[in-house]
DSSP file (Angstrom, degrees, kcal/mol; ACC not computed):
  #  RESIDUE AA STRUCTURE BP1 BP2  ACC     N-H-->O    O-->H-N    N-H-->O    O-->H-N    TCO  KAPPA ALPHA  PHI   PSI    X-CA   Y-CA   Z-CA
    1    1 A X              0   0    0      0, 0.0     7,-0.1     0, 0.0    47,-0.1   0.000 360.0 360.0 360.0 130.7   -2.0    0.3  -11.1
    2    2 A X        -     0   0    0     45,-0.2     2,-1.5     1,-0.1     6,-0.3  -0.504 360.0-103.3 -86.2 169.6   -1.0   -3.1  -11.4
    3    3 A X        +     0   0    0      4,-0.1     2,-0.8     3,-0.1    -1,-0.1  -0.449  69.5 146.5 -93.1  80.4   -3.7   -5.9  -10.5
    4    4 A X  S >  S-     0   0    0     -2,-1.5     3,-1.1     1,-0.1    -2,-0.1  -0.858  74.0 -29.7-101.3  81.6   -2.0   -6.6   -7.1
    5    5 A X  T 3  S-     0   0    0     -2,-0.8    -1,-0.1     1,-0.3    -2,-0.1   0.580 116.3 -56.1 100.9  11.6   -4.2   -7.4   -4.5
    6    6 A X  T 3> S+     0   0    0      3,-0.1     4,-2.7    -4,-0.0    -1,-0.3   0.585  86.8 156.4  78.7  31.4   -7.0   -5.7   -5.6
    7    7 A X  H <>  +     0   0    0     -3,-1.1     4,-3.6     2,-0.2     5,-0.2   0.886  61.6  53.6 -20.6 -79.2   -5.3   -2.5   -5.8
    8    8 A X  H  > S+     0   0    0     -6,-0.3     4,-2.3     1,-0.2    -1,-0.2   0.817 113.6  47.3 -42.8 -42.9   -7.1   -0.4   -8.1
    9    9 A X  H  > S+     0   0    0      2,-0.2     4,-2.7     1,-0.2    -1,-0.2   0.976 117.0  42.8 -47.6 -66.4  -10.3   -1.1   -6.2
   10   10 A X  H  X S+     0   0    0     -4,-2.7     4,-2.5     1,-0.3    -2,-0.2   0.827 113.3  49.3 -68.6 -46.1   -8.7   -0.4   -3.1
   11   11 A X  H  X S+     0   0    0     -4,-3.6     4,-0.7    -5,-0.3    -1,-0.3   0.906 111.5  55.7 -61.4 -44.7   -6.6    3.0   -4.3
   12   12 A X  H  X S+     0   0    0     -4,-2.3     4,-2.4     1,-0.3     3,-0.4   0.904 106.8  44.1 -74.2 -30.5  -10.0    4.2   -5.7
   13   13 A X  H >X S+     0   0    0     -4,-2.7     4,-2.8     2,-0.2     3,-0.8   0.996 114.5  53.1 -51.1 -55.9  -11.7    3.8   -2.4
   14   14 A X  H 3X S+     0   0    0     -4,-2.5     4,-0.9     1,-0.3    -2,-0.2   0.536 110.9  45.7 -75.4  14.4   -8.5    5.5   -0.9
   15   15 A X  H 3X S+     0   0    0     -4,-0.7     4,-1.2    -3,-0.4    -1,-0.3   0.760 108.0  60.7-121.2 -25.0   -8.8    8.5   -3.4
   16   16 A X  H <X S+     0   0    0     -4,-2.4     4,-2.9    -3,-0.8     5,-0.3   0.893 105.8  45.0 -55.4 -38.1  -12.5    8.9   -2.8
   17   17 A X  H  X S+     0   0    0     -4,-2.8     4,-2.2    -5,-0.3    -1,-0.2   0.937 111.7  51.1 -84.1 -21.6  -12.1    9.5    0.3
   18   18 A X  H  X S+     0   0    0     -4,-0.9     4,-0.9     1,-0.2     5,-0.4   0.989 112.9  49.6 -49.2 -89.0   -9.3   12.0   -0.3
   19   19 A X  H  X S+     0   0    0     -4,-1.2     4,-1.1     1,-0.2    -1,-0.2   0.695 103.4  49.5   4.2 -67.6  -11.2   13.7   -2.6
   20   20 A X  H >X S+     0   0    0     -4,-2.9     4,-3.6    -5,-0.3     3,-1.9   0.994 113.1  59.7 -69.2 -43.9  -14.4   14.3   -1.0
   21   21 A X  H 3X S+     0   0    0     -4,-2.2     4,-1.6    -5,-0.3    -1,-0.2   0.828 110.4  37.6 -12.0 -89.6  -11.9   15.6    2.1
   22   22 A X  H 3< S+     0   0    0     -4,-0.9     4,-0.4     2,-0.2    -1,-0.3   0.460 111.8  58.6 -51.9 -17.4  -10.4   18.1    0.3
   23   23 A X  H X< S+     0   0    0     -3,-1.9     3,-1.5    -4,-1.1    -1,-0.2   0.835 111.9  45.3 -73.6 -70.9  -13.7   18.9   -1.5
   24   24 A X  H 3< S+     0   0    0     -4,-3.6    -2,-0.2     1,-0.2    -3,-0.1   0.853 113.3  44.5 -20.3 -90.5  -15.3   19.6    2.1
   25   25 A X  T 3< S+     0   0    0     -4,-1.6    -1,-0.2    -5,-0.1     2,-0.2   0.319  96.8  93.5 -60.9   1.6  -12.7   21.6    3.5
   26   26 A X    <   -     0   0    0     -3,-1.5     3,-0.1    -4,-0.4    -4,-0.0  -0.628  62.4-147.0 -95.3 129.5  -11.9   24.0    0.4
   27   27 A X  S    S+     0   0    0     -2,-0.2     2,-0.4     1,-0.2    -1,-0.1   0.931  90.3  38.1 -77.9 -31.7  -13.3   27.3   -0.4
   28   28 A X    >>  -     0   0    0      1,-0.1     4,-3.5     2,-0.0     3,-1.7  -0.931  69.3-136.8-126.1 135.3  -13.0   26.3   -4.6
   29   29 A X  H 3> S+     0   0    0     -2,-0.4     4,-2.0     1,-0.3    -1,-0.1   0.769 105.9  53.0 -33.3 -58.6  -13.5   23.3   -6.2
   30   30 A X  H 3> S+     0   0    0      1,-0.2     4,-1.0     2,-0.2    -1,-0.3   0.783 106.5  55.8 -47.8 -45.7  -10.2   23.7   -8.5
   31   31 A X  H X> S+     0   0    0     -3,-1.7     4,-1.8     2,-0.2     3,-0.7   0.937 108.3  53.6 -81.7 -54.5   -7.9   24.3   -5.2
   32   32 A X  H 3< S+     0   0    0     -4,-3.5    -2,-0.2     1,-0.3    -1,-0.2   0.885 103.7  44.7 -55.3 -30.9   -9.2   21.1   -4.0
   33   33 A X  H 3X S+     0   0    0     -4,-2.0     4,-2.6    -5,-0.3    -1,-0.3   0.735 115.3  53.1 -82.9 -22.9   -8.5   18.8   -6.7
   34   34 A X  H <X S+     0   0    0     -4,-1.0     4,-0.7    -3,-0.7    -2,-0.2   0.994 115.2  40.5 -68.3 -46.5   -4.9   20.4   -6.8
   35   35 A X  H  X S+     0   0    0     -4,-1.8     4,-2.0     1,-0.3    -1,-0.2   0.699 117.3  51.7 -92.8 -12.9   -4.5   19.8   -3.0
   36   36 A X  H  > S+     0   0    0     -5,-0.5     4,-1.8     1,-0.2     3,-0.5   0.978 111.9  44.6 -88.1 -46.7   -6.3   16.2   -3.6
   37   37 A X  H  < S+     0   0    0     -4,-2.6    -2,-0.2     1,-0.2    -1,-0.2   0.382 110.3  60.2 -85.2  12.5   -3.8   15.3   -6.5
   38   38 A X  H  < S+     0   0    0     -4,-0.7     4,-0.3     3,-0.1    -1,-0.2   0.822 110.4  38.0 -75.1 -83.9   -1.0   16.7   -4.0
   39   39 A X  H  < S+     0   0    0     -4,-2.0     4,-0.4    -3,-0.5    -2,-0.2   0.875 125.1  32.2 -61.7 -35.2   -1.7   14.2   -1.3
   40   40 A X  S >X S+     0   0    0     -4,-1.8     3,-3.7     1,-0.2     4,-1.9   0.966 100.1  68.8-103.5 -55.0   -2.5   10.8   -3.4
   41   41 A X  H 3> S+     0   0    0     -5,-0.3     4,-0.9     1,-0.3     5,-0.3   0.874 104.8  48.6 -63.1 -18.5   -0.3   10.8   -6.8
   42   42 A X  H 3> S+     0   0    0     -4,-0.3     4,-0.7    -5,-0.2    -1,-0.3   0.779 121.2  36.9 -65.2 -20.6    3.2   10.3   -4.5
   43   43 A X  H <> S+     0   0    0     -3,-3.7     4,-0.8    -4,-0.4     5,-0.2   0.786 116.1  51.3-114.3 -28.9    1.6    7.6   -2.7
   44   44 A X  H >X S+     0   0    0     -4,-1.9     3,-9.6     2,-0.2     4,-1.6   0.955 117.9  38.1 -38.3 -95.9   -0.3    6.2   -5.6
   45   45 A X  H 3X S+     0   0    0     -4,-0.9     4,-2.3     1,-0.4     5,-0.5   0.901 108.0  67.0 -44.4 -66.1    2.9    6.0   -7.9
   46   46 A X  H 3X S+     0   0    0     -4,-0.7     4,-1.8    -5,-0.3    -1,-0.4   0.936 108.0  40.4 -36.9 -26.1    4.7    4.9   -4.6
   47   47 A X  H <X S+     0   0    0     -3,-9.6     4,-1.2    -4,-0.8    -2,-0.2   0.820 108.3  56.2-104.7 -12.5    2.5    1.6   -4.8
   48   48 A X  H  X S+     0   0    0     -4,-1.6     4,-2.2    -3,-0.5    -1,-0.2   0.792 107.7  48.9 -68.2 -28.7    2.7    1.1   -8.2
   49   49 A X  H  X S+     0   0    0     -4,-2.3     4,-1.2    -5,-0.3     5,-0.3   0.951 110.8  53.2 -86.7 -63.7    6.5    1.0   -7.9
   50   50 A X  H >X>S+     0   0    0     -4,-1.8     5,-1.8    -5,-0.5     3,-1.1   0.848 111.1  46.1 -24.5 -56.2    6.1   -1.4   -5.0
   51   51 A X  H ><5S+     0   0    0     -4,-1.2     3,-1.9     1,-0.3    -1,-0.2   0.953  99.9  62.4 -42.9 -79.5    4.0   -3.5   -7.2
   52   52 A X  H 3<5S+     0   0    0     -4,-2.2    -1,-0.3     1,-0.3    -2,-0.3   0.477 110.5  39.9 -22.1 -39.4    6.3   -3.2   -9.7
   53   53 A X  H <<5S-     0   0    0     -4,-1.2    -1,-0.3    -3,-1.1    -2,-0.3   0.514 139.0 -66.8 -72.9 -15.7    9.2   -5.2   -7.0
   54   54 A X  T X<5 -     0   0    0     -3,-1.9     3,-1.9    -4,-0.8     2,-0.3   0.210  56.5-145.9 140.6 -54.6    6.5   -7.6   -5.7
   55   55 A X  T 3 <S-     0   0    0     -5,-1.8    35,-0.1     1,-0.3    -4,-0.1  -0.628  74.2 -18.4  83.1-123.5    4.2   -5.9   -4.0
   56   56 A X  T >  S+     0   0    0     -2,-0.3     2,-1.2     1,-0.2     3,-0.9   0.541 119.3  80.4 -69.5 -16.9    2.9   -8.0   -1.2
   57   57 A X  T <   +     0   0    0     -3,-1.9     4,-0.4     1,-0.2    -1,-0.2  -0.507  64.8 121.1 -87.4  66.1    4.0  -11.1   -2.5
   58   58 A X  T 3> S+     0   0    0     -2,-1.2     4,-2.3    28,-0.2    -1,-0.2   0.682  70.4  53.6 -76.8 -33.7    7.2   -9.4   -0.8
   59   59 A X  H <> S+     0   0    0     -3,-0.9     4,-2.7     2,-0.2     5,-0.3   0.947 103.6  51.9 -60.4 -58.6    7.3  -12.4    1.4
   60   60 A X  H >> S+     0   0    0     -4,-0.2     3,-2.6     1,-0.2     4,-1.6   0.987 110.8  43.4 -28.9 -74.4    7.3  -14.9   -1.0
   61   61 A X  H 3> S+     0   0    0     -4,-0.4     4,-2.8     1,-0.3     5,-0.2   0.967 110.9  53.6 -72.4 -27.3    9.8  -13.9   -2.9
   62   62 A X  H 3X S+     0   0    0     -4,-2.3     4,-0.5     2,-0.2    -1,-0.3   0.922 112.7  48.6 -57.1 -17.8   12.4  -12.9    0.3
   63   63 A X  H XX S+     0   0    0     -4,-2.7     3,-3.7    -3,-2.6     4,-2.4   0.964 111.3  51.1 -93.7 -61.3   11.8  -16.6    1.6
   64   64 A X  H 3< S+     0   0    0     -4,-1.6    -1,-0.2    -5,-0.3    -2,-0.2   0.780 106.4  58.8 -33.6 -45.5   12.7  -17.7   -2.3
   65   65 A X  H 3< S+     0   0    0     -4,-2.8    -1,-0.3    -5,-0.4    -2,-0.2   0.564 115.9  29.5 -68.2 -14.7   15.8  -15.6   -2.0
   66   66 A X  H << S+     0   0    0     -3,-3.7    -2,-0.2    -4,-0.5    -1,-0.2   0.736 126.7  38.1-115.9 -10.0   17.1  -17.3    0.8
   67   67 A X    ><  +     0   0    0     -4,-2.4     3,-1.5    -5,-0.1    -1,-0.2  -0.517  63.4 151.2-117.5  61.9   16.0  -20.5    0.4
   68   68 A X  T 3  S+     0   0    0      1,-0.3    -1,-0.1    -3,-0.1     3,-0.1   0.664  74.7  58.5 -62.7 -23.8   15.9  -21.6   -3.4
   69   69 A X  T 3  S-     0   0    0      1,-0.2    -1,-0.3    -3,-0.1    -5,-0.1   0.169 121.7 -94.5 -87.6  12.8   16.4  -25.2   -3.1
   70   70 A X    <   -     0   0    0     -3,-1.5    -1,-0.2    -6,-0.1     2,-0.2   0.107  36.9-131.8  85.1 146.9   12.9  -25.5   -0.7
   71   71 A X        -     0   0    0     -3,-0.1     3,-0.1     1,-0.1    -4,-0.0  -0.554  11.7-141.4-125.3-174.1   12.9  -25.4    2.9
   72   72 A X  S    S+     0   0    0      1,-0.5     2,-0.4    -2,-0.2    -1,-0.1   0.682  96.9  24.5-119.6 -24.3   11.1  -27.8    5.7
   73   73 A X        -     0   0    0      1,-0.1    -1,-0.5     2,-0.0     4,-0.1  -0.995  61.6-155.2-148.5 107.0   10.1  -24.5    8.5
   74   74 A X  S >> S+     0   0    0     -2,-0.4     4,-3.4     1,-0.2     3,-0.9   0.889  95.2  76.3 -65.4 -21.2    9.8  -20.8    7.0
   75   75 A X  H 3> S+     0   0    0      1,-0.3     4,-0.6     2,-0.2    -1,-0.2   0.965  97.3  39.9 -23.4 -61.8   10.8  -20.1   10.6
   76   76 A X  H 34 S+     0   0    0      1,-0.2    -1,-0.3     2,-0.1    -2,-0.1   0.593 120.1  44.7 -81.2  18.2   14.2  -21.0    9.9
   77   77 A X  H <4 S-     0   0    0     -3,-0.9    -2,-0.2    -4,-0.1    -1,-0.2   0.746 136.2  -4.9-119.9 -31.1   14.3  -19.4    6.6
   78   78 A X  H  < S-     0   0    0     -4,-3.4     5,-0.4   -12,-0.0    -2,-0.1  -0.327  81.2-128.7-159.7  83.0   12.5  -15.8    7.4
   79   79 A X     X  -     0   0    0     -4,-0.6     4,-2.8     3,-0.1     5,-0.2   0.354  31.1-103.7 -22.2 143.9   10.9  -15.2   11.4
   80   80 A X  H  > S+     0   0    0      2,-0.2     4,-1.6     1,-0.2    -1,-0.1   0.548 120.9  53.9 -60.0 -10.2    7.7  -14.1   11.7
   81   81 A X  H  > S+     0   0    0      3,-0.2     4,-4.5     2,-0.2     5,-0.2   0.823 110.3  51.7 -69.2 -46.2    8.4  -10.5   12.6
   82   82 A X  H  > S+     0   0    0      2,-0.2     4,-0.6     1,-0.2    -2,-0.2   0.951 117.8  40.7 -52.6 -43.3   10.6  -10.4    9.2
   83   83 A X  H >X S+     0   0    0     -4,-2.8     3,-1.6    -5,-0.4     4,-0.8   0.997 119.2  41.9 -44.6 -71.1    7.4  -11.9    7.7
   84   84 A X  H >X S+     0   0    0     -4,-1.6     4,-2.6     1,-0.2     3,-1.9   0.969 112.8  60.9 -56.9 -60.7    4.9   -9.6    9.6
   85   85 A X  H 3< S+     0   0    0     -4,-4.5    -1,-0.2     1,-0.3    -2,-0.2   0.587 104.9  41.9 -20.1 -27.3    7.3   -6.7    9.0
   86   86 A X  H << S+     0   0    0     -3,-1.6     4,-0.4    -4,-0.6    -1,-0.3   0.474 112.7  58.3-130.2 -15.0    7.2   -6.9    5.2
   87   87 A X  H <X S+     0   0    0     -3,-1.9     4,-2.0    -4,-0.8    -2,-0.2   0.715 111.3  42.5 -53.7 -43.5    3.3   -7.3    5.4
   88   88 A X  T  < S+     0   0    0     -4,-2.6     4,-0.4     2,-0.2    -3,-0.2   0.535 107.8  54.5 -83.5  -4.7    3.1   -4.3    7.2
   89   89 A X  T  >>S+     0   0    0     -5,-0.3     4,-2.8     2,-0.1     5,-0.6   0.831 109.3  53.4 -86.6 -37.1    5.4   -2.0    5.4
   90   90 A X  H  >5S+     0   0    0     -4,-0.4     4,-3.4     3,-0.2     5,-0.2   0.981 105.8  48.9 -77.3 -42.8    3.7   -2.7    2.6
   91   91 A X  H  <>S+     0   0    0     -4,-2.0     5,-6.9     1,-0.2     6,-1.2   0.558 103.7  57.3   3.9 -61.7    0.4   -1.9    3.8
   92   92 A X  H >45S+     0   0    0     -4,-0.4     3,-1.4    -3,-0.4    -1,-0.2   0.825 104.6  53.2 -70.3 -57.0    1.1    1.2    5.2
   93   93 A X  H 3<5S+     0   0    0     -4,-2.8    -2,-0.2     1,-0.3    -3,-0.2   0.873 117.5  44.4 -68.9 -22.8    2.5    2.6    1.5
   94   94 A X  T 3<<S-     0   0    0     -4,-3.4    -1,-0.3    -5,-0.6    -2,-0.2   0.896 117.0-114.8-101.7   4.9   -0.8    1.4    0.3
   95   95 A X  T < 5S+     0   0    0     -3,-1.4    -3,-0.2    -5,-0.2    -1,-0.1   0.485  82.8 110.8 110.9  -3.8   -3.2    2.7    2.9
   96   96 A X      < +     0   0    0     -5,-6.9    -4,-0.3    -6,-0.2     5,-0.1   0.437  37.7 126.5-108.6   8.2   -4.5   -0.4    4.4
   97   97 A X  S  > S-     0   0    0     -6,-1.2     4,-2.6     1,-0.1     5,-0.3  -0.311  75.6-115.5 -53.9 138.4   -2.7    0.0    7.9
   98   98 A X  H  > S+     0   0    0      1,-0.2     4,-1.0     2,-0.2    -1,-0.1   0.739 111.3  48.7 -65.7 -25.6   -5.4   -0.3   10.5
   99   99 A X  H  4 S+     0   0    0      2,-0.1    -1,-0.2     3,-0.1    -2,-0.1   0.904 111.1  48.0 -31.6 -54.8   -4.7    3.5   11.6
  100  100 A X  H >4 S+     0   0    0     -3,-0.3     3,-0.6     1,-0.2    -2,-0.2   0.873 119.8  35.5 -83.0 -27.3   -4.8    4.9    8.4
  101  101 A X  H 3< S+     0   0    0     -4,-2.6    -1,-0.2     1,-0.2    -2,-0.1   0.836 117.3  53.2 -87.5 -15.9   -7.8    3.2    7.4
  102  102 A X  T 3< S+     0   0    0     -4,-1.0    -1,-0.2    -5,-0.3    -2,-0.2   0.455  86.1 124.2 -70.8 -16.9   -9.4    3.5   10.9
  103  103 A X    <   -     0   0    0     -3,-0.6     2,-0.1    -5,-0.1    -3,-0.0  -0.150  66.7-111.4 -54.3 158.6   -8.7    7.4   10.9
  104  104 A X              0   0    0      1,-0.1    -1,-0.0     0, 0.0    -2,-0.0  -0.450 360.0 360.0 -78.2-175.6  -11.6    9.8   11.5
  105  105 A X              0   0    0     -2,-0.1    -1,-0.1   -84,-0.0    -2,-0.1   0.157 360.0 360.0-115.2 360.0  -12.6   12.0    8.5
C-alpha cells in the first residue's frame, strides 16, 4: 500500500471490519478468512493501482494536464463536479464513501 492519504491505516481499519464480519457470520474460522480475503484483496490491490496513477491527488494532476503553463480560476480549467467527481470515485474504490463507511454491520 502506498503512503497515500493515510491508506494503510485506513485499509487496515476497512479489513478489520471485514474480517470480524466474516468471522461472525461463519460456521469455521478457515472459511472465513478465505471469504474475508475474497472480498478485500480485489479492492485492496484495486487501490494500490489507483495510488500507483495518483491516487487522490487525481485532481491535481488532471488540472496540471490541462493547464501546464498555470491558470488564474480552476473553474475554467476543471468544474467543480469534474473536481468533486474524481474525489468521489476515488473514495468509493477505497471505502471512504459516506455509505460504505456509514453501512450497518
Amino acid at each position: 500500500m502506498y503512503p497515500v492519504g493515510s491508506n494503510g491505516a485506513s485499509q487496515a481499519i476497512l479489513d478489520a471490519r471485514a474480517l470480524a464480519d466474516r468471522l461472525r457470520g461463519a460456521e469455521h474460522a478457515r472459511h472465513a478468512l478465505w471469504m474475508y480475503e475474497q472480498e478485500r484483496l480485489p479492492m485492496t490491490a484495486q487501490v494500490v493501482q489507483m495510488n500507483r496513477r495518483g491516487g487522490p491527488e487525481g485532481v491535481i494532476d488532471a488540472v496540471e494536464a490541462r493547464a501546464p503553463d498555470g491558470f488564474g480560476n480552476v473553474d475554467e480549467v476543471l468544474s467543480f463536479d469534474e473536481r468533486k467527481a474524481i474525489v468521489r470515485g476515488y473514495a468509493s474504490t477505497a471505502g471512504f464513501a459516506r455509505e460504505q463507511v456509514n453501512k450497518a454491520a
